[in-house]
C-alpha positions in Angstrom: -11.6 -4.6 54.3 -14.9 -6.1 52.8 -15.3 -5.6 49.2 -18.8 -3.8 48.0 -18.6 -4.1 44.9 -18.9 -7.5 43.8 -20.8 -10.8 45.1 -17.8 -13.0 43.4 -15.0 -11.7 45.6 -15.1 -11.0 49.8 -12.2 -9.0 50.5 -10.6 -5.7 48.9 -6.9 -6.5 47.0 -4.6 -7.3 48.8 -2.1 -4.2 50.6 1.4 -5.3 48.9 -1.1 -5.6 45.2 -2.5 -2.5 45.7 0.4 -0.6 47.1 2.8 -1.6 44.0 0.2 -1.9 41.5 -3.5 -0.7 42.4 -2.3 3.0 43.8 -0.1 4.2 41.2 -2.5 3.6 38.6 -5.4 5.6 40.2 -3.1 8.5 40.9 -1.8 8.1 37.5 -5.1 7.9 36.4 -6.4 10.8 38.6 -3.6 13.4 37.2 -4.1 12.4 33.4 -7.5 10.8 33.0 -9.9 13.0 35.1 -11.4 15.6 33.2 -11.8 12.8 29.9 -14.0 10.5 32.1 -15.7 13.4 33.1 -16.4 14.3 29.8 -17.4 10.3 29.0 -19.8 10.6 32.0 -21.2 13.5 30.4 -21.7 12.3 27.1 -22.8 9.1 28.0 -25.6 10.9 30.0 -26.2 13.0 27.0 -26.7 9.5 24.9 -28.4 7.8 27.5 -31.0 10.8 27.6 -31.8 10.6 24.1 -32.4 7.1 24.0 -34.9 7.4 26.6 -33.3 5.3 29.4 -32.7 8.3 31.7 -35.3 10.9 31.9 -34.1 14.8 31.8 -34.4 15.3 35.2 -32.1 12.2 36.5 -29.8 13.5 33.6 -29.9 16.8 34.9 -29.2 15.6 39.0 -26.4 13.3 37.7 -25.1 16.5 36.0 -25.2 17.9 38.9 -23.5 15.3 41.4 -20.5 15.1 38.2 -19.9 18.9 38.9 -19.1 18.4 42.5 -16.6 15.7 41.8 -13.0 16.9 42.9 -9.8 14.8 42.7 -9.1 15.0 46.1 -12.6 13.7 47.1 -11.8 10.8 44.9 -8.0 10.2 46.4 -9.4 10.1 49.8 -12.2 7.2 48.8 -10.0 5.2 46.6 -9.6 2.7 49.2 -12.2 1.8 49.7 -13.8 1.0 46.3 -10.7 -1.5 45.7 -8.5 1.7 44.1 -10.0 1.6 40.9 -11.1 5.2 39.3 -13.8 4.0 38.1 -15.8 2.2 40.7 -14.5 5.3 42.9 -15.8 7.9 40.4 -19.1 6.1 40.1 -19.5 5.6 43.8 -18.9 9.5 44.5 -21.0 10.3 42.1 -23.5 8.3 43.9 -23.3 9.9 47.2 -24.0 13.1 45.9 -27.2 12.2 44.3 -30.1 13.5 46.4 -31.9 10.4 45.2 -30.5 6.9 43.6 -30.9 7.1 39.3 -31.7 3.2 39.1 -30.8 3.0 35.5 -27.8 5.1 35.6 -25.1 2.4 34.9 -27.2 0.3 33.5 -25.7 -2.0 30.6 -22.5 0.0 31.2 -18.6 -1.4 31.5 -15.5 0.0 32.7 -13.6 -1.4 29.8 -15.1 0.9 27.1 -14.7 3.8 29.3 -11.3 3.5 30.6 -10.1 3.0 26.7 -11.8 5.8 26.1 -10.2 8.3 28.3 -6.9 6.4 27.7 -7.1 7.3 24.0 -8.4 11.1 24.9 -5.3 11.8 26.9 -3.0 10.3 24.1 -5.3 12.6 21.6 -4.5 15.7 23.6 -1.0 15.3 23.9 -0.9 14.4 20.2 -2.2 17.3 19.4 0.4 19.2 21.4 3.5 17.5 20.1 2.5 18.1 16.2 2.3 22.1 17.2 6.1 21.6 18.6 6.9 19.8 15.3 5.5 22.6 13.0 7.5 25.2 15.3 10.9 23.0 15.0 10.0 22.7 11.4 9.6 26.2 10.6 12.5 27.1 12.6 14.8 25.1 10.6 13.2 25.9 7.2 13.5 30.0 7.9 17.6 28.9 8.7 17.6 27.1 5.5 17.3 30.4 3.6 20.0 32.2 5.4 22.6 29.7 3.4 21.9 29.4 0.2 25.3 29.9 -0.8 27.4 29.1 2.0 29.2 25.8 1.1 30.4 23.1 3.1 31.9 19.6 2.2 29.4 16.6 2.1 30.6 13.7 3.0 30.2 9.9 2.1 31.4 6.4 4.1 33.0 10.0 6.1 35.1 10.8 3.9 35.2 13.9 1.4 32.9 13.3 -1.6 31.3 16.7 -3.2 30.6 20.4 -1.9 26.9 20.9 -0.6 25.8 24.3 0.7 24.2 24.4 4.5 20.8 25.0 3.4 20.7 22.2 1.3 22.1 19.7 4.3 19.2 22.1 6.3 16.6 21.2 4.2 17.2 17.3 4.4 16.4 18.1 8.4 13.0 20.1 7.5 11.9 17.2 5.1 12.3 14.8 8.1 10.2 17.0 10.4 7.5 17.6 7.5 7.8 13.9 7.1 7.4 13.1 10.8 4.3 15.6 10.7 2.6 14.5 8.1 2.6 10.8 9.8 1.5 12.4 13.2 -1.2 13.9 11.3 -2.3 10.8 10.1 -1.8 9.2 13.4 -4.4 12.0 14.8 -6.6 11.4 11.8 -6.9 7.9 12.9 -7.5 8.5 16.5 -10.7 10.6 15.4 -12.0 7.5 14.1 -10.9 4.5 17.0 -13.8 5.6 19.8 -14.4 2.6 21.3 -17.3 3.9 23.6 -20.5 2.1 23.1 -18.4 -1.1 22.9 -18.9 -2.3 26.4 -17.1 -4.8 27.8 -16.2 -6.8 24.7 -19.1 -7.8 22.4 -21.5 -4.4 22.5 -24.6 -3.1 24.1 -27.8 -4.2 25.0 -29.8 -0.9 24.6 -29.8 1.0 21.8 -27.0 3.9 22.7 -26.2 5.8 20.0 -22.4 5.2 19.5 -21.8 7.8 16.8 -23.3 10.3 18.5 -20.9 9.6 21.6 -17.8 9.9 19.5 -18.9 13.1 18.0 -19.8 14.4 21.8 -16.1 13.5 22.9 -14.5 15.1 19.3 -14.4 11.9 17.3 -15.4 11.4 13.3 -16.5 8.0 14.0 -17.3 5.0 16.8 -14.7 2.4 15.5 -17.1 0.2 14.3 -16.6 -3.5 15.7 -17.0 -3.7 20.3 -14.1 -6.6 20.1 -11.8 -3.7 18.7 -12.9 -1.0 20.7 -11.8 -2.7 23.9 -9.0 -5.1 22.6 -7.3 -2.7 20.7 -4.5 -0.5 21.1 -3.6 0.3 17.3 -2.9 4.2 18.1 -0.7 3.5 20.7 1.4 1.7 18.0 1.0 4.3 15.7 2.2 6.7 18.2 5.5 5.0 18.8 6.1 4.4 15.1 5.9 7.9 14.5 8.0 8.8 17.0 10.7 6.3 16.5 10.7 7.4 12.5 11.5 10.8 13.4 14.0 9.5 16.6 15.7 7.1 14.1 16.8 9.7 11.7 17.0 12.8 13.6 19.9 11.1 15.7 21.9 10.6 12.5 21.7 14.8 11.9 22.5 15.2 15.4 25.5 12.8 14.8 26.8 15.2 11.7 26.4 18.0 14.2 28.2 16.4 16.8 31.0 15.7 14.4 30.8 19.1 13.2 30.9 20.8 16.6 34.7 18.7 17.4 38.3 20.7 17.4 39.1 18.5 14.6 36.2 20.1 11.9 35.0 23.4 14.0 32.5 23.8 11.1 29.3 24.9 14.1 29.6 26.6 17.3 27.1 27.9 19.7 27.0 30.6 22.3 28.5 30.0 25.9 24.5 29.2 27.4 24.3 26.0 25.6 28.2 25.4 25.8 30.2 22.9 28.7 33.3 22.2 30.0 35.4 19.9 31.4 36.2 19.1 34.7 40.2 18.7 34.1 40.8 19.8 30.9 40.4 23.8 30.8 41.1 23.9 27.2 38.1 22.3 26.0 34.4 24.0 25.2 31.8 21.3 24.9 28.5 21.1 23.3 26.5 17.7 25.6 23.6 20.0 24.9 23.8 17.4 21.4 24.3 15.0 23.3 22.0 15.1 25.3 19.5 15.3 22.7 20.5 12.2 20.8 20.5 10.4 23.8 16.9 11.3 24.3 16.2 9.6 20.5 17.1 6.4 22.2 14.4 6.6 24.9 11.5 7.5 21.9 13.0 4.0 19.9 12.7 2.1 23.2 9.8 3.1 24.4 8.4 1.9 20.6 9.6 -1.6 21.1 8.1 -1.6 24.5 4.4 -0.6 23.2 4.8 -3.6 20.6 6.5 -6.4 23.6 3.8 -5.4 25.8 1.1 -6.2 23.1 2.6 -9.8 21.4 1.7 -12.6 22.2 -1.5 -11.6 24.0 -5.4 -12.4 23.9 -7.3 -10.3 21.8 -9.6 -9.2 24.4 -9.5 -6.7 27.2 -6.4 -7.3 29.3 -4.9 -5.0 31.6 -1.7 -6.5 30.5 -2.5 -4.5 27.2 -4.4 -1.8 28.6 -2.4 -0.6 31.4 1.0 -2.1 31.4 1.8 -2.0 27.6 0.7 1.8 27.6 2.6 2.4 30.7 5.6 4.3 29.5 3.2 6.4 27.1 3.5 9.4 29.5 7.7 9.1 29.3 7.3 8.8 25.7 5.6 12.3 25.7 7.4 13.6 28.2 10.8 12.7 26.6 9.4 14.0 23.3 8.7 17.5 24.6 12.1 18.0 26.4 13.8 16.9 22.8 11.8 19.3 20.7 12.5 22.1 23.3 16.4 20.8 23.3 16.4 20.9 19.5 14.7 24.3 19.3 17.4 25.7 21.2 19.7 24.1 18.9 18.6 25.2 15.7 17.7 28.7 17.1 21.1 29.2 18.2 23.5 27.2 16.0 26.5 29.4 14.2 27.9 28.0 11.3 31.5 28.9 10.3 31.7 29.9 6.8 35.5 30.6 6.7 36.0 26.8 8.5 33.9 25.3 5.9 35.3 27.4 2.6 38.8 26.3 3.8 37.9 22.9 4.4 36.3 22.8 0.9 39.9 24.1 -0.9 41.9 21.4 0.5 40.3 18.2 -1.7 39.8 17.0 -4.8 36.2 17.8 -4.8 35.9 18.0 -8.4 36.8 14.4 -9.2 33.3 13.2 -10.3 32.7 16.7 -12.6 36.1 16.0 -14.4 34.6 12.2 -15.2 31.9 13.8 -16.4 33.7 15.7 -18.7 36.3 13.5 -19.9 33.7 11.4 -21.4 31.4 14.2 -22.9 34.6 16.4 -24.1 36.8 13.2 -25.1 34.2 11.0 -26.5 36.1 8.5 -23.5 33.6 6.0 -21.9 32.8 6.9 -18.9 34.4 4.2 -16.8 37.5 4.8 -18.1 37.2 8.2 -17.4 36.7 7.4 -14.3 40.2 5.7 -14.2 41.5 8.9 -15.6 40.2 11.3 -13.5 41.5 9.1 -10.8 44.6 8.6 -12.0 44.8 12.5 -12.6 43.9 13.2 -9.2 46.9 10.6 -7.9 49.2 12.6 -9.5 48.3 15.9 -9.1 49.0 15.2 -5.1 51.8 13.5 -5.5 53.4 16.4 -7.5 52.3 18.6 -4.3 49.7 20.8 -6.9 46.6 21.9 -4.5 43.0 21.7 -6.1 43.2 25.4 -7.3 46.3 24.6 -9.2 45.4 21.9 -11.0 47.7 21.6 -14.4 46.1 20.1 -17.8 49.5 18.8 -18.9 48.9 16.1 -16.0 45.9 15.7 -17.8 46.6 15.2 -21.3 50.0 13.1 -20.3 47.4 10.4 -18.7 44.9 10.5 -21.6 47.7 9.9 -24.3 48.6 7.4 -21.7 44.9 5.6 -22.5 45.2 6.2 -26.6 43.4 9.2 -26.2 43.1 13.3 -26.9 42.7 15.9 -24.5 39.9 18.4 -25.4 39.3 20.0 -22.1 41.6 23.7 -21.3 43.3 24.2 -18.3 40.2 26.9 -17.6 37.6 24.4 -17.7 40.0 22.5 -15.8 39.9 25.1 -13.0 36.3 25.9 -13.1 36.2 22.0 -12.4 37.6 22.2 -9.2 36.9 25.8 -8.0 35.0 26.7 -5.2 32.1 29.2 -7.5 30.6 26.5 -10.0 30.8 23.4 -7.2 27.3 24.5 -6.3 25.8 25.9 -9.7 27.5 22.7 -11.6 24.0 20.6 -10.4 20.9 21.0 -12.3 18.6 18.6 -10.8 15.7 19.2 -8.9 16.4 18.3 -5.0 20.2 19.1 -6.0 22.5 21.3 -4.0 22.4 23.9 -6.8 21.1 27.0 -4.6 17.9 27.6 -7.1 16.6 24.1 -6.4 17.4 24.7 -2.9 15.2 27.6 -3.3 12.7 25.4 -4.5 12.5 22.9 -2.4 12.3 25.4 0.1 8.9 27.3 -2.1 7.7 23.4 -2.3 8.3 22.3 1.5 7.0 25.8 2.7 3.6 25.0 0.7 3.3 21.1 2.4 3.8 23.1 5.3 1.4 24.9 4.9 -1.3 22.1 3.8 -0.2 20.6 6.8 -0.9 23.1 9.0 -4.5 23.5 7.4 -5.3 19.6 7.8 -4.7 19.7 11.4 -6.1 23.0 12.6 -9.0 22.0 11.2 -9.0 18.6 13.3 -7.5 20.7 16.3 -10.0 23.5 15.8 -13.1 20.5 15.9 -12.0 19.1 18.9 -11.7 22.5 20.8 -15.4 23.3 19.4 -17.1 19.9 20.5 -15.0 20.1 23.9 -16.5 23.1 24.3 -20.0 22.5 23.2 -19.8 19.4 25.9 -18.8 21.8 28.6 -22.0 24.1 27.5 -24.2 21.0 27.8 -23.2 20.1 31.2 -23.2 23.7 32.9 -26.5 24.0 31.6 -27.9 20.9 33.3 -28.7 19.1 30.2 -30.6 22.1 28.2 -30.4 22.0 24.4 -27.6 25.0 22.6 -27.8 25.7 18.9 -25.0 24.4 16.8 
C-alpha cells in the first residue's frame, strides 16, 4: 500500500513491523489514550482560537467532526494511515469536515501530543491508585485500635527479643501506606506541572500558542517550561515506579511476618475458610497463598521499576519511541498489578484474626524481660551497665538451666551472680517479677513511637491527622481535575461558546 502521508517514504510499514509492533500500539492506544487526545484536540482548538489562527467557525466545524469520532471508525482506518493514532485520528477528523480548515495542523507535532495523552492516562490512574491507598490505610489504622493491649512477641535476627502489642506492629504497616501516599501525592503534584503540550516536536512553536493556557484546559498547574523536556522526558514515569517499588519493597517484608505468623509452628493469625487453601495430598493442612500471592505481586511492582529506568539509560535525550513507547510499555501491568494487590491486601487486613491466647502463651515461655532487668541492675545497683548486661545474662542462663519459667524467676539466682561480680543486690524478688510479667511488658516503655499502648494511641491521633492533610491535598488536586475536565467537555458540546467560570 502507498503511503499518504509523507513525500520521504513510498510505501506503508512493512506487514511483519506492523503486525508485531505498529497494531498493538494503536489498539493499545485506542483503549487507553482516546478520550485524552480527544480532549488535546479540543484544547488545542480552544488555544488555537484564541490566538487568532483558527477563526470561531472552523473551531466550531472541527468541534463538530471531533464529536463524530468513534474508536471503531478509527480501528477500521488504521491501516491505511500507516497504524499510527495520530495520523488516523487526524485523517478522520478530516473526512468529516464539510470543508478543509487549511490551518488546522498547522505548526503542530505528534510528539507533544502523544506525550501528552501518555501522561493523562498515567494521571488518571494515579489518581485512582492513591484513593485505594487511603482506603487500605484507613482500614489498617481502624484495626490498629482494636489492639491496643493485646501483646505479641517482637522479634529480632527471628528470634525472641521484647513483647510488642498488635497495634503497635499495625501501626508500622499504616506508616508505610501514609508514607507511600504522601510520595504518590507528590508524584501527582508533579504531574500537574510536566504538560509538555506546546512543545512541538522538540525545540517549540512557531506561533504564539498559549502553553499555559493548554495545561490548565487539560487540568495542569503549569506547561513544563523547556520543549526539549516536554517531549524527551519521562520523569513521572520514574517517579511512578519509585513509588510503587517503596511501598512493594517494604510491604513484602510485613507480608513475610504474616506469612510466618499464619504457619502450624506460630499459629499467631488465621483467616476465614474464603481466603483459606489446601493441599492437594496432605488433608491436614489449611493454607493461606492468598499471602502469597500478594507478595509475589510486590515482585512484579520492583520489576516493572527497573524496567522504566533500563528502558530510559543510555538513550538520546530527544524524542525516541524507544523512550516513549517501549520503556512505558509495562506501565499498564504496573497499574494493573497494583490494583489486584491493594484489593488482595484489603481482603487481608479486613479479614485477618489474630489469636490472643497463641500470642499471650508464646509471650510466657521467654526471657522477655532480659533488657528491663539490665536496666535495672545498673540504676538499682549503681552496676555499669555493660556489666549488667553480663549479669542479667548470666542470670537468665541459670534460671533455665535450673528449669525456673519466666514467671518464676527467683532473686537468690540473682544476688548469688552479683556477689559473684563484687556487688549488692538491691532489686526484690517483686520487682523481679514485675520484670518479667506479662502486665508491665507494654506499660514499662515511655517513649513516644514506643509499644506502650498510650503512645500507640498517639501515633494513632498523629497518623489519623496526616491522614487527614493528606486526604485534603489531593482532593483538592482530584477535585481540580474533575472541574477543568468538565469545563472542557462544556466547551466542546457547545461548539466553542464561552461558559462563566
Amino acid at each position: 500500500m502507498q503511503a499518504r502521508l509523507t513525500g520521504r517514504v513510498k510505501n506503508s510499514p512493512h506487514d511483519t513491523y506492523t503486525t508485531a509492533v505498529l497494531y498493538p500500539q494503536f489498539e493499545y492506544e485506542l483503549h487507553h489514550y482516546f478520550d485524552h487526545y480527544i480532549q488535546i484536540e479540543a484544547a488545542l482548538l480552544r488555544s488555537y482560537e484564541t490566538a487568532m489562527i483558527l477563526t470561531k467557525e472552523e473551531v466550531r466545524s472541527l468541534l463538530k467532526a471531533i464529536q463524530g469520532i468513534t474508536k471503531e471508525t478509527l480501528l477500521q482506518s488504521s491501516k491505511e494511515n500507516m497504524t499510527d493514532m495520530a495520523f488516523t485520528l487526524e485523517r478522520s477528523i478530516e473526512n468529516r469536515l464539510e470543508q478543509p480548515v487549511v490551518k488546522w495542523h498547522i505548526d503542530r507535532s505528534r510528539n507533544d501530543f502523544q506525550a501528552c495523552a501518555q501522561l493523562m492516562y498515567a494521571r488518571e490512574q494515579w489518581v485512582a491508585l492513591i484513593e485505594k491507598v487511603q482506603m487500605l490505610r484507613d482500614v489498617i489504622l481502624d484495626r490498629a485500635n482494636m489492639y491496643h493491649t493485646v501483646i505479641m512477641p517482637g522479634y529480632t535476627h527471628f528470634q525472641s527479643a521484647q513483647i510488642i502489642s498488635v497495634s503497635f506492629y499495625l501501626t508500622a504497616i499504616s506508616k508505610h501506606l501514609l508514607e507511600t501516599e504522601k510520595r504518590m501525592i507528590a508524584a501527582l503534584e508533579a504531574m500537574n506541572t510536566y504538560c509538555p503540550l506546546g512543545s512541538g516536536a522538540m525545540s517549540g512553536q512557531e506561533y504564539p500558542v498559549d502553553n499555559l493556557q493548554l495545561a490548565r484546559s487539560l487540568g495542569f498547574t503549569s506547561y513544563i517550561g523547556h520543549a526539549l523536556s516536554g517531549v524527551a522526558s519521562r520523569d513521572w514515569l520514574l517517579d511512578i515506579g519509585s513509588c510503587l517499588a517503596f511501598f512493594a519493597n517494604n510491604m513484602s517484608r510485613f507480608l513475610t511476618d504474616l506469612m510466618n505468623w499464619g504457619s502450624s509452628e506460630y499459629q499467631f493469625i488465621d483467616f476465614p475458610d474464603e481466603l483459606a487453601g489446601i493441599s492437594s495430598s496432605m488433608p491436614q493442612k489449611r493454607n493461606f497463598p492468598i499471602l502469597e500471592r500478594a507478595r509475589g505481586k510486590t515482585a512484579h511492582l520492583l520489576t516493572y521499576y527497573v524496567d522504566f529506568l533500563l528502558g530510559q539509560r543510555n538513550t538520546a535525550y530527544s524524542n525516541l519511541v524507544e523512550v516513549s513507547k517501549e520503556s512505558s510499555k509495562n506501565l499498564f501491568s504496573l497499574f494493573q498489578e497494583m490494583q489486584v494487590l491493594l484489593d488482595l491486601l484489603m481482603l487481608v487486613f479486613e479479614n485477618i484474626q489474630f489469636q490472643s491466647e497463641k500470642m499471650k502463651q508464646c509471650c510466657t515461655k521467654d526471657y522477655y524481660g532480659g533488657f528491663s532487668l539490665a536496666n535495672r541492675i545498673t540504676e538499682k545497683n549503681g552496676i555499669p551497665y555493660r556489666q549488667a548486661q553480663v549479669i542479667a545474662g548470666q542470670f537468665i542462663t541459670r534460671s533455665i538451666q535450673a528449669g525456673q519459667s519466666p514467671q518464676h524467676v527467683s532473686v537468690e539466682v540473682l544476688q548469688e551472680i552479683c556477689r559473684e561480680h563484687g556487688f549488692v543486690n538491691q532489686i526484690t524478688q517483686q520487682e523481679l517479677q514485675s520484670l518479667f510479667g506479662l502486665r508491665a511488658a507494654l506499660t514499662m516503655k515511655r517513649s513516644a513511637g514506643s509499644t506502650n499502648p498510650d503512645a500507640v494511641k498517639d501515633m494513632i491521633v498523629l497518623q489519623t491527622q496526616e491522614a487527614a492533610q493528606c486526604k485534603q491535598v489531593f482532593s483538592r488536586i482530584a477535585t481540580d481535575l474533575k472541574q477543568q475536565r468538565e469545563e472542557l467537555a462544556r466547551w466542546m458540546t457547545s461548539e466553542g461558546k464561552e461558559y462563566d467560570r
